[in-house]
VOPAGU-2260 file (C-alpha; in pm, 1 decimal, decimal comma):
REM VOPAGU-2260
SITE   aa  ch    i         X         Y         Z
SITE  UNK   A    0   -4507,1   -1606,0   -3617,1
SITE  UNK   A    1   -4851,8   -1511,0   -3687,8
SITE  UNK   A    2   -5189,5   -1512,4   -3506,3
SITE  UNK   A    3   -5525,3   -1480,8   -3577,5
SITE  UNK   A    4   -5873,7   -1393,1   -3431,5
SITE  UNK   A    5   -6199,1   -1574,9   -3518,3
SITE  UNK   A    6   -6494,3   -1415,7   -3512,4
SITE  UNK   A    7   -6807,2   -1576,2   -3693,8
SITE  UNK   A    8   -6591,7   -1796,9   -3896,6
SITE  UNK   A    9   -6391,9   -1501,1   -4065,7
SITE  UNK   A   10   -6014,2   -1477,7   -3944,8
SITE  UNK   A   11   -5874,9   -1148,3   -3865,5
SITE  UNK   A   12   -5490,2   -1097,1   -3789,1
SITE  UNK   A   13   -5401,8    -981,3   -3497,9
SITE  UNK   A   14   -5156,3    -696,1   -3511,3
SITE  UNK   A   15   -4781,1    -728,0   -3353,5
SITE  UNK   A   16   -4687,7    -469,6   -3081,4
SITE  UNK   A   17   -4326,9    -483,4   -3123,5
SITE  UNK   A   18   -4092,8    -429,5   -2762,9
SITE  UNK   A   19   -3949,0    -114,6   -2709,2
SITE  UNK   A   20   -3671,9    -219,7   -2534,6
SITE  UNK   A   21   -3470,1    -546,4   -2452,6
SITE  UNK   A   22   -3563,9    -468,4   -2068,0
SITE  UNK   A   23   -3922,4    -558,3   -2142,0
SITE  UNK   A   24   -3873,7    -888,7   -2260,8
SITE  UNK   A   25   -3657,9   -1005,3   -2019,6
SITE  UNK   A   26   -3916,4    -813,6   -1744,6
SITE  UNK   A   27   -4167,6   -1031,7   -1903,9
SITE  UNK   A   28   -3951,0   -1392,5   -1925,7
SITE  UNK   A   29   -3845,3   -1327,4   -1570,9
SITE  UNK   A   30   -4211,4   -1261,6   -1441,9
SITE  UNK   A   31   -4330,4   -1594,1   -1601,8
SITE  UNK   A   32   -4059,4   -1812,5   -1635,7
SITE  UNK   A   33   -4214,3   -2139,5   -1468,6
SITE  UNK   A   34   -4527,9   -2064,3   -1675,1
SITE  UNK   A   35   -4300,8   -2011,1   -2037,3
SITE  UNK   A   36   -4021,8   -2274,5   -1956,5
SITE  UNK   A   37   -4082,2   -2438,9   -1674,4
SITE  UNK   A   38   -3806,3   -2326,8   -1458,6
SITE  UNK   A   39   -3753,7   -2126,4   -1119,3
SITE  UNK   A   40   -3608,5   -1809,7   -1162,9
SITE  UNK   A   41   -3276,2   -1724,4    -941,6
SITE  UNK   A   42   -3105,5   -1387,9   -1002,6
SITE  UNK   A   43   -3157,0   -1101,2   -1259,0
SITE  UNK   A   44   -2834,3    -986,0   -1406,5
SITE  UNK   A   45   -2624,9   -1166,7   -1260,7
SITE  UNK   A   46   -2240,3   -1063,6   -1268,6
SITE  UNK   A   47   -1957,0   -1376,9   -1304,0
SITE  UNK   A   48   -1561,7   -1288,5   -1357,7
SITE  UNK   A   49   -1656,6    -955,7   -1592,3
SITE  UNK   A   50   -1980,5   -1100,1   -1748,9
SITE  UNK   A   51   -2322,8   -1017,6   -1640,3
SITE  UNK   A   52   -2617,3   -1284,2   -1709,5
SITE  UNK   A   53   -2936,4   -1103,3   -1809,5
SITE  UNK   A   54   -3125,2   -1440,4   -1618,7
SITE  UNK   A   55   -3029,3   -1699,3   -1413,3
SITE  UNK   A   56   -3261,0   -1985,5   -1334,2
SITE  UNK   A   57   -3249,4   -2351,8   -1230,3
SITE  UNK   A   58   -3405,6   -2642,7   -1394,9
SITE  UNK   A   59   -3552,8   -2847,4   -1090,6
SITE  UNK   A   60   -3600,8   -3137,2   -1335,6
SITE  UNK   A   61   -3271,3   -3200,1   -1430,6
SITE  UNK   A   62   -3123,8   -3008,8   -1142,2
SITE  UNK   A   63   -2949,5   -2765,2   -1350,8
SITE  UNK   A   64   -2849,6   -2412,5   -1416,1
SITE  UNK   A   65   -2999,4   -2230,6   -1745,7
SITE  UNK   A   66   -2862,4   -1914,0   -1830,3
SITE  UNK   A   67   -3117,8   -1698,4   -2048,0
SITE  UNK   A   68   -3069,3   -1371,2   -2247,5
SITE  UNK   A   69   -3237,8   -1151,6   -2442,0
SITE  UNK   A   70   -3175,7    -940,7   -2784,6
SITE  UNK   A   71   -3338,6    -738,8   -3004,7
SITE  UNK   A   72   -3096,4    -667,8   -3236,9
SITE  UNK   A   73   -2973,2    -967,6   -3466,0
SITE  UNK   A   74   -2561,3    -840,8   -3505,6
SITE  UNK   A   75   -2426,5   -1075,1   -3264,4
SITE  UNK   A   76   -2314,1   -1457,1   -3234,1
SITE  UNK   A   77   -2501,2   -1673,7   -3003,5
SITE  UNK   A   78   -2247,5   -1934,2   -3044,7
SITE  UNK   A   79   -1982,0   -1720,8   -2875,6
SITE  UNK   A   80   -2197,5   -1556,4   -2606,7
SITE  UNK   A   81   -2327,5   -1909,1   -2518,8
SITE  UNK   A   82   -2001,6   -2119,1   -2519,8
SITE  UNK   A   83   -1826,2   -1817,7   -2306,0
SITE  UNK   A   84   -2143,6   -1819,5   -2064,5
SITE  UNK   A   85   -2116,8   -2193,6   -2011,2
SITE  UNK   A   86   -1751,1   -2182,7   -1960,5
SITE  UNK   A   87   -1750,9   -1929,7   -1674,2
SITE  UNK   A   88   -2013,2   -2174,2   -1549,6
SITE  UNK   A   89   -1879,1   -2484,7   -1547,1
SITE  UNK   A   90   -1513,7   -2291,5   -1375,6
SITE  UNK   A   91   -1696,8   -2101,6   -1105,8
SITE  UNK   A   92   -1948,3   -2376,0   -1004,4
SITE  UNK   A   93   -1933,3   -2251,5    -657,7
SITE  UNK   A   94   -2054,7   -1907,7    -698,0
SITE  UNK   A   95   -2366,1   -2048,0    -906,2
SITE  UNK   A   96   -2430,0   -2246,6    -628,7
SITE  UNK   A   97   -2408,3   -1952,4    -349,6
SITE  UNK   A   98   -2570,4   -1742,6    -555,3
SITE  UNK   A   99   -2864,6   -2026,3    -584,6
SITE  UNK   A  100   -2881,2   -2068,4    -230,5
SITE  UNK   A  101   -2879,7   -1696,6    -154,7
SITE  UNK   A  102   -3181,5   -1566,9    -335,7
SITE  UNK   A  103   -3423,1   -1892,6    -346,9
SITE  UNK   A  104   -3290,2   -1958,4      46,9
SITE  UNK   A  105   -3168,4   -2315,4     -29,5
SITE  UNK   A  106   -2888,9   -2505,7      56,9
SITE  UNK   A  107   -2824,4   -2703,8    -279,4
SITE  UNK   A  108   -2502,0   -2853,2    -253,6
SITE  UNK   A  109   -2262,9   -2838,5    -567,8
SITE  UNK   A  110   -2243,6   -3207,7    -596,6
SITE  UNK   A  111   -2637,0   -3223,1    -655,7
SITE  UNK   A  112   -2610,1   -3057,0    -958,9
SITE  UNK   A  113   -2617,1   -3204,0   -1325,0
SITE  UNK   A  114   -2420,9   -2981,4   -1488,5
SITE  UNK   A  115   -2402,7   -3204,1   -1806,0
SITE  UNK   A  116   -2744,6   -3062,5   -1817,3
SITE  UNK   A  117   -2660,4   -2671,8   -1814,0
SITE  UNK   A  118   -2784,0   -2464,6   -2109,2
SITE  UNK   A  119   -2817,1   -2127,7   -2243,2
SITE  UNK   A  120   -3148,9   -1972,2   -2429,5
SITE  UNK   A  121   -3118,8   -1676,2   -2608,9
SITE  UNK   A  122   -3501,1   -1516,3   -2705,1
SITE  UNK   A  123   -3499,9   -1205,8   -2948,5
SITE  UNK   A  124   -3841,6   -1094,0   -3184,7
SITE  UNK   A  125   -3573,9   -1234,9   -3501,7
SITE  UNK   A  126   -3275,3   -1443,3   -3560,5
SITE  UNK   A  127   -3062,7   -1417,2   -3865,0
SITE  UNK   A  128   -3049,4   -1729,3   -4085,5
SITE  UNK   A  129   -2645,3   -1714,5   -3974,3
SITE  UNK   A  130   -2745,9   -1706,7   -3572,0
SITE  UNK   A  131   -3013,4   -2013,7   -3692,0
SITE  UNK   A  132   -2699,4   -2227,0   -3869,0
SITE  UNK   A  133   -2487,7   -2170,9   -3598,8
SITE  UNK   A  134   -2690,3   -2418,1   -3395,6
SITE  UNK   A  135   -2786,7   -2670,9   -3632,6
SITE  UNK   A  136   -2632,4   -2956,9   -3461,4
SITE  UNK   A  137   -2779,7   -3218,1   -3223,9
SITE  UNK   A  138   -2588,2   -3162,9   -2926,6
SITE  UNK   A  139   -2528,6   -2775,0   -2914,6
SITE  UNK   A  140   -2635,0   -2719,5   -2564,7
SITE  UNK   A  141   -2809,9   -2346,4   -2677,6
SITE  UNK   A  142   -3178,7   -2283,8   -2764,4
SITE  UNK   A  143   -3349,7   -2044,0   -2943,2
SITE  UNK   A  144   -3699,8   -1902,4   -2870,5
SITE  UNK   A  145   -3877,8   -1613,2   -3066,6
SITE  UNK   A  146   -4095,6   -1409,6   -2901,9
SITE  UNK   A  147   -4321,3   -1167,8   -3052,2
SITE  UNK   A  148   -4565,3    -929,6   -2862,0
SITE  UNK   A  149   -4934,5    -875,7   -2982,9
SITE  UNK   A  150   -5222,3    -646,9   -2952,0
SITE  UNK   A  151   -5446,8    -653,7   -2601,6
SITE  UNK   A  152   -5132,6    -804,0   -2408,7
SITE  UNK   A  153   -5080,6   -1171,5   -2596,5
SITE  UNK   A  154   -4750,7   -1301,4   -2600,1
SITE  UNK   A  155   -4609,1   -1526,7   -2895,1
SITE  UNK   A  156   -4307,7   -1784,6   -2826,5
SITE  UNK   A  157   -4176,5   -2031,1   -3035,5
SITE  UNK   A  158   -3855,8   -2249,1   -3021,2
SITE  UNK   A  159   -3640,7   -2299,1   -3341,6
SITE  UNK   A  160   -3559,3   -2676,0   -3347,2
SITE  UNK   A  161   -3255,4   -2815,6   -3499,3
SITE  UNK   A  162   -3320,6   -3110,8   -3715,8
SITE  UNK   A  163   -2973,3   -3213,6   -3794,5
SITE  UNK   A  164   -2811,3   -3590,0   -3716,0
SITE  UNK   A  165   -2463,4   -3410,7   -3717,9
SITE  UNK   A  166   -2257,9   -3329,2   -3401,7
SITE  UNK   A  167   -2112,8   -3039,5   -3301,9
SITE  UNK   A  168   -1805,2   -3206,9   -3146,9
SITE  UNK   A  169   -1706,9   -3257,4   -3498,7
SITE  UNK   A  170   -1631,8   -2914,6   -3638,9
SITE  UNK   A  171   -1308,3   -2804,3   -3625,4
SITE  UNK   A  172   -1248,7   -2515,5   -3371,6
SITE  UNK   A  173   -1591,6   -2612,0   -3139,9
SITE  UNK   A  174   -1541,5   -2569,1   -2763,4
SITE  UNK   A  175   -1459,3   -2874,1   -2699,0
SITE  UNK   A  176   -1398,4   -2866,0   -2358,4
SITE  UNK   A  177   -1830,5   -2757,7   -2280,6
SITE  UNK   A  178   -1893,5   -2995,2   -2509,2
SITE  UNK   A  179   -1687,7   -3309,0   -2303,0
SITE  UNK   A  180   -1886,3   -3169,5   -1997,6
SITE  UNK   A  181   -2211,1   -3070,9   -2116,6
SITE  UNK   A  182   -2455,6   -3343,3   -2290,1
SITE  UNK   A  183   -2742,3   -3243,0   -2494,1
SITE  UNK   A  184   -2956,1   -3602,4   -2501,1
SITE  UNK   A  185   -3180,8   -3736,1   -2753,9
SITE  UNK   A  186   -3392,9   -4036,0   -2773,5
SITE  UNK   A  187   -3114,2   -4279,4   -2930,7
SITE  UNK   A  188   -2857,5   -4201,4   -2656,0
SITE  UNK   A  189   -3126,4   -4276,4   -2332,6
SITE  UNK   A  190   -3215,9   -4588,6   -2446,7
SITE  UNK   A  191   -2856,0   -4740,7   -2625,5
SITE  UNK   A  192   -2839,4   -4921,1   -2280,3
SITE  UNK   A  193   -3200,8   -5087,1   -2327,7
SITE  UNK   A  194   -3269,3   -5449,3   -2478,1
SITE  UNK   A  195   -3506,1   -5409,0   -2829,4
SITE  UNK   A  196   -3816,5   -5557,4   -2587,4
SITE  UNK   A  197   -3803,6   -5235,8   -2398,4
SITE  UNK   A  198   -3726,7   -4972,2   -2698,3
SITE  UNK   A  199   -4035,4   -5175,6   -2877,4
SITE  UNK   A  200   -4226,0   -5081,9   -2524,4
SITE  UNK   A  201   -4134,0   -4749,0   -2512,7
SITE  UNK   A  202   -4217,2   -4662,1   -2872,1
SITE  UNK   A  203   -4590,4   -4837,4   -2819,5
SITE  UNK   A  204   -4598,2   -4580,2   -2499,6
SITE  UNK   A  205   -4543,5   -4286,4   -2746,7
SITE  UNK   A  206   -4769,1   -4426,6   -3034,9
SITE  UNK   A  207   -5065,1   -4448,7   -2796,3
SITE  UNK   A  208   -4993,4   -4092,7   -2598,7
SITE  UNK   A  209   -4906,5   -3916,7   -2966,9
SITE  UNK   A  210   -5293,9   -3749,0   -3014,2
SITE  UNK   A  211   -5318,0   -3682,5   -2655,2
SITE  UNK   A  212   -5339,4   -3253,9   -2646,7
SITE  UNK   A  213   -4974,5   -3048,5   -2577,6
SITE  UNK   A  214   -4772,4   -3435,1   -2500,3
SITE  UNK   A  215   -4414,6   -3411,4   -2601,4
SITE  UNK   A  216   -4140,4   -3657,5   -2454,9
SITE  UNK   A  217   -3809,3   -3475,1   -2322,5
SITE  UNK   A  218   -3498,8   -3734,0   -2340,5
SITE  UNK   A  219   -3269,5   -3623,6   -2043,2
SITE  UNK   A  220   -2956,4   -3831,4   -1915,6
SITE  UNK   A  221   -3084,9   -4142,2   -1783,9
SITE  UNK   A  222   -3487,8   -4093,1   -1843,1
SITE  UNK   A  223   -3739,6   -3941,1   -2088,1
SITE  UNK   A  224   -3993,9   -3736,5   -1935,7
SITE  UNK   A  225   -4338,0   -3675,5   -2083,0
SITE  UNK   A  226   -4438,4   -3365,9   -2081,5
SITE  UNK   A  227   -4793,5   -3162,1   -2096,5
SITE  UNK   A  228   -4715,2   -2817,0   -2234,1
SITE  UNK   A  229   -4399,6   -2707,2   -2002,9
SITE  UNK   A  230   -4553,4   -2928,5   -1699,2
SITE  UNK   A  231   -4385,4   -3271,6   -1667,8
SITE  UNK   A  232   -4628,3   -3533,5   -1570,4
SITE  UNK   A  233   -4422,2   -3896,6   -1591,9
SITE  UNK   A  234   -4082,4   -4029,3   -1575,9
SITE  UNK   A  235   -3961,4   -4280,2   -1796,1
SITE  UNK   A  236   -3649,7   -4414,6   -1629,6
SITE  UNK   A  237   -3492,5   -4656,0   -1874,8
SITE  UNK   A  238   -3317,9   -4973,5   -1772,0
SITE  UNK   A  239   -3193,0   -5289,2   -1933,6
SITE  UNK   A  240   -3480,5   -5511,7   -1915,8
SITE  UNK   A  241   -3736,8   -5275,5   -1757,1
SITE  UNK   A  242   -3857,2   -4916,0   -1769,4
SITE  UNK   A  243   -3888,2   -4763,2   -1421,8
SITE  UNK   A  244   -4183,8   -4561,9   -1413,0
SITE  UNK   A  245   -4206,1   -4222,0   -1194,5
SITE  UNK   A  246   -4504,3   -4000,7   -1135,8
SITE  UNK   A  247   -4474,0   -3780,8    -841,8
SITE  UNK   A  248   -4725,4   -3763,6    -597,5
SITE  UNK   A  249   -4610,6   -3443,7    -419,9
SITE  UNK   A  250   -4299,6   -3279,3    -439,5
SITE  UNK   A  251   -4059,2   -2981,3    -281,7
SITE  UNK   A  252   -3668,0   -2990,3    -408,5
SITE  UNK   A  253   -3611,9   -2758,2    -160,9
SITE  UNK   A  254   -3611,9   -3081,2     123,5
SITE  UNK   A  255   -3930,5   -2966,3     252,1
SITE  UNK   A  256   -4156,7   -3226,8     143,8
SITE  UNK   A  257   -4382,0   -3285,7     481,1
SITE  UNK   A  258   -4473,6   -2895,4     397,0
SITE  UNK   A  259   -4615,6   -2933,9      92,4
SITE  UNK   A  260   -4985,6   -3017,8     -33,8
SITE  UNK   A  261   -5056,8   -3343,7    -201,5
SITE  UNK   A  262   -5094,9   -3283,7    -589,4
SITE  UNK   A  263   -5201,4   -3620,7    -733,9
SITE  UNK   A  264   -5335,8   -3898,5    -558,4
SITE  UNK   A  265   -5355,3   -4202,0    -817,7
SITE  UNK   A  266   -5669,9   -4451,7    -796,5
SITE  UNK   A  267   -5511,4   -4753,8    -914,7
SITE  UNK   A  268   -5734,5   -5080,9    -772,2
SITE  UNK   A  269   -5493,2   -5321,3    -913,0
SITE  UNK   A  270   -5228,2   -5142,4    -707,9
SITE  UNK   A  271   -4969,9   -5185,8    -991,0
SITE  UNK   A  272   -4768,6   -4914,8    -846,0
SITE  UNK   A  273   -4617,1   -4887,4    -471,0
SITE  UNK   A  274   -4520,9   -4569,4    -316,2
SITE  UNK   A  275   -4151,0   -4437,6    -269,5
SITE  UNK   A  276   -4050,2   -4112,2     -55,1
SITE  UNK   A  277   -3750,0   -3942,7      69,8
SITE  UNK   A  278   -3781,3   -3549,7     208,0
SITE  UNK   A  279   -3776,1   -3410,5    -140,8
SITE  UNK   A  280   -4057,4   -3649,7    -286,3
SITE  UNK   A  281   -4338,8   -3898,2    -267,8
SITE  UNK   A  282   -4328,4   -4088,4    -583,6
SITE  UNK   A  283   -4598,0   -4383,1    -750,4
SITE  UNK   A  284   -4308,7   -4614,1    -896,5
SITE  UNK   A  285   -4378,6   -4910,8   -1148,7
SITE  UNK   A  286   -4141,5   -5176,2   -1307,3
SITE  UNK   A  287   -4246,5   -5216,1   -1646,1
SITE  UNK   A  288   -4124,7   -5572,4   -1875,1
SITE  UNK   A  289   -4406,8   -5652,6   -2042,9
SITE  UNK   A  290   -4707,0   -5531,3   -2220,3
SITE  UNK   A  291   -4881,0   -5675,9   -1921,0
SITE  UNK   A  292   -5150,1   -5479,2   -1761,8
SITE  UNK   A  293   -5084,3   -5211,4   -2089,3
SITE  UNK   A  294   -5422,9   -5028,8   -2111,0
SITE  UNK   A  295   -5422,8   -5023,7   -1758,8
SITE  UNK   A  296   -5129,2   -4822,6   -1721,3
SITE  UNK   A  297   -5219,1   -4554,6   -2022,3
SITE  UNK   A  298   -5534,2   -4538,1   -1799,8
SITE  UNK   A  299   -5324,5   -4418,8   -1493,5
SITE  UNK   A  300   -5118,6   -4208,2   -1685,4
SITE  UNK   A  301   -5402,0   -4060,2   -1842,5
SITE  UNK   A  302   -5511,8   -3992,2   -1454,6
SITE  UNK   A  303   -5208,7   -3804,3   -1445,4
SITE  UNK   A  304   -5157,0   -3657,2   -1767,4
SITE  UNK   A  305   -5475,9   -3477,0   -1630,1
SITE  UNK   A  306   -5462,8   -3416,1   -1305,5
C-alpha cells in the first residue's frame, strides 16, 4: 500500500509512520469502527472460556457478531485463532448476547441473531503469503485488512480478497462444524432460488450502477445490499419472480424508531414505492418483475445512493 501527494502535477510519496504497538491500532479501529467497517462497536477485550477478544462488535445489517483482532507480528495462524474464536461463539451464544445488551444497553434477544453471518477480521501492517493462502477459499468466514499508518495522521486500509471458486468445506481436516453453521454468501448462492427473468434484472441493476463513485453490492443470506463506501443505501431482497426492494427511510435497531430523525425522504411522483414500518424501521418497499418503470427507479435510487 502506497500513497501519494500531488502538488502542481508532480507526485510525491507520502512517507509510512509505522505503529508502535498493537494497542494503537486496535485504539484506532475501535475509535472508528462504523466509519472503517461499518459496524457498532460492543466491548474491548473481551474475555470468553480462557480467550480474550481484542474487539467485539455487531453487524446491525446482518444482525451479527464480528470478532476483530489485531497483529503486528506475522508468526501466527489466522486460520486457528479464527476457527477457535468462532467456536467459543457459536457455544456460548448467551454470553455474546449479555454482553451485547450490557454495554450498548439493548435487549437483543439470542434468537434475533444471524449467526450464519458471524465473522472474524484480523488487521496487521503485513500478512505472510502463508496467513494470505490460508484463506483462499470462498466461504472462509475470516477477512483480512492491512492497515498502514502515514505521515500528518492518514490512515491506509485495504482488504485482501480471495478470488478462489473452491470451498473450504472440502479440505480435509477444516472445522467443519463453523463451517455447517456459519455461511459466507456470494452472488450465485442469493439468487439460485430466482427465475433467469430476475437474475437478467438484477445484473442490468449492477451494469447501470457499476460507474457510479465507491458502489459495491454485498450478497448476504437472502438479499444483496448495495453499498456506498461502508454505508448501505438499498436492499435487494431476492424472490422467485420478483426482487423486493428496501431503502430505509429512518432507522434505530435498538426498537426505538419514533426517537429517531428522518434520514431520507424519497420524492417519487409516480409513487412506485409504498411505505412499511415496524418500531425498528420505516422502509420505501417496491416489487420489482419487469423492466417497467426502469430509469425511473435508477432515478430513485440515485436519490438515495446520494442522500
Amino acid at each position: 500500500m502506497e500513497l501519494f501527494k500531488l502538488h502542481k502535477d508532480k507526485l510525491s510519496t507520502i512517507e509510512s509512520k509505522p505503529f508502535k504497538l498493537e494497542r494503537d491500532i486496535q485504539k484506532v479501529i475501535e475509535d472508528n469502527c462504523e466509519e472503517l467497517f461499518g459496524l457498532q462497536f460492543v466491548k474491548s477485550e473481551f474475555a470468553i472460556n480462557g480467550y480474550r477478544l481484542d474487539s467485539l462488535c455487531f453487524d446491525e445489517e446482518t444482525n451479527s457478531f464480528v470478532i476483530i483482532e489485531y497483529k503486528k507480528g506475522s508468526s501466527y495462524s489466522v486460520v486457528d485463532q479464527g476457527y477457535t474464536y468462532l467456536s467459543t461463539m457459536l457455544n456460548n451464544k448467551s454470553d455474546f448476547v449479555l454482553e451485547y445488551n450490557e454495554s450498548t444497553e439493548s435487549n437483543l434477544k439470542r434468537e434475533q441473531i444471524d449467526w450464519s453471518q458471524s465473522r472474524v477480521l484480523f488487521v496487521s501492517p503485513s500478512f505472510t503469503s502463508y496467513q494470505k493462502d490460508s484463506i483462499n477459499f470462498k466461504d472462509i468466514p475470516f477477512e483480512l485488512w492491512q492497515i498502514r499508518k502515514f505521515e500528518n495522521g492518514i490512515i491506509g486500509l485495504n482488504q485482501l480478497i480471495s478470488n478462489s471458486k473452491e470451498s473450504a468445506k472440502s479440505i480435509q481436516g477444516s472445522n467443519t462444524k463453523v463451517l455447517d453453521e456459519v455461511e459466507v454468501y456470494d452472488e450465485d448462492s442469493v439468487l439460485k432460488r430466482t427465475s433467469e427473468e430476475i437474475k437478467e434484472l438484477y445484473f442490468e441493476i449492477k451494469e447501470r450502477l457499476s460507474s457510479w463513485d465507491d458502489v459495491s453490492f454485498k450478497p448476504a443470506r437472502r438479499y444483496i445490499s448495495i453499498k456506498k463506501g461502508k454505508k448501505v443505501k438499498i436492499y435487494l431482497n431476492f424472490q422467485s419472480n420478483r426482487i423486493k426492494i428496501h431503502m430505509f427511510r429512518r432507522v434505530d435497531f435498538k426498537g426505538q424508531i419514533e426517537r429517531q430523525k428522518v434520514k431520507f425522504n424519497l420524492d417519487d411522483p409516480k409513487k412506485l414505492f409504498h411505505m412499511k414500518s415496524d418500531n425498528r424501521r420505516e422502509i420505501y418497499e417496491y416489487f420489482m418483475k419487469d423492466k417497467k418503470n426502469f430509469d425511473y427507479l435508477i432515478s430513485l435510487f440515485r436519490q438515495k445512493y446520494d442522500s
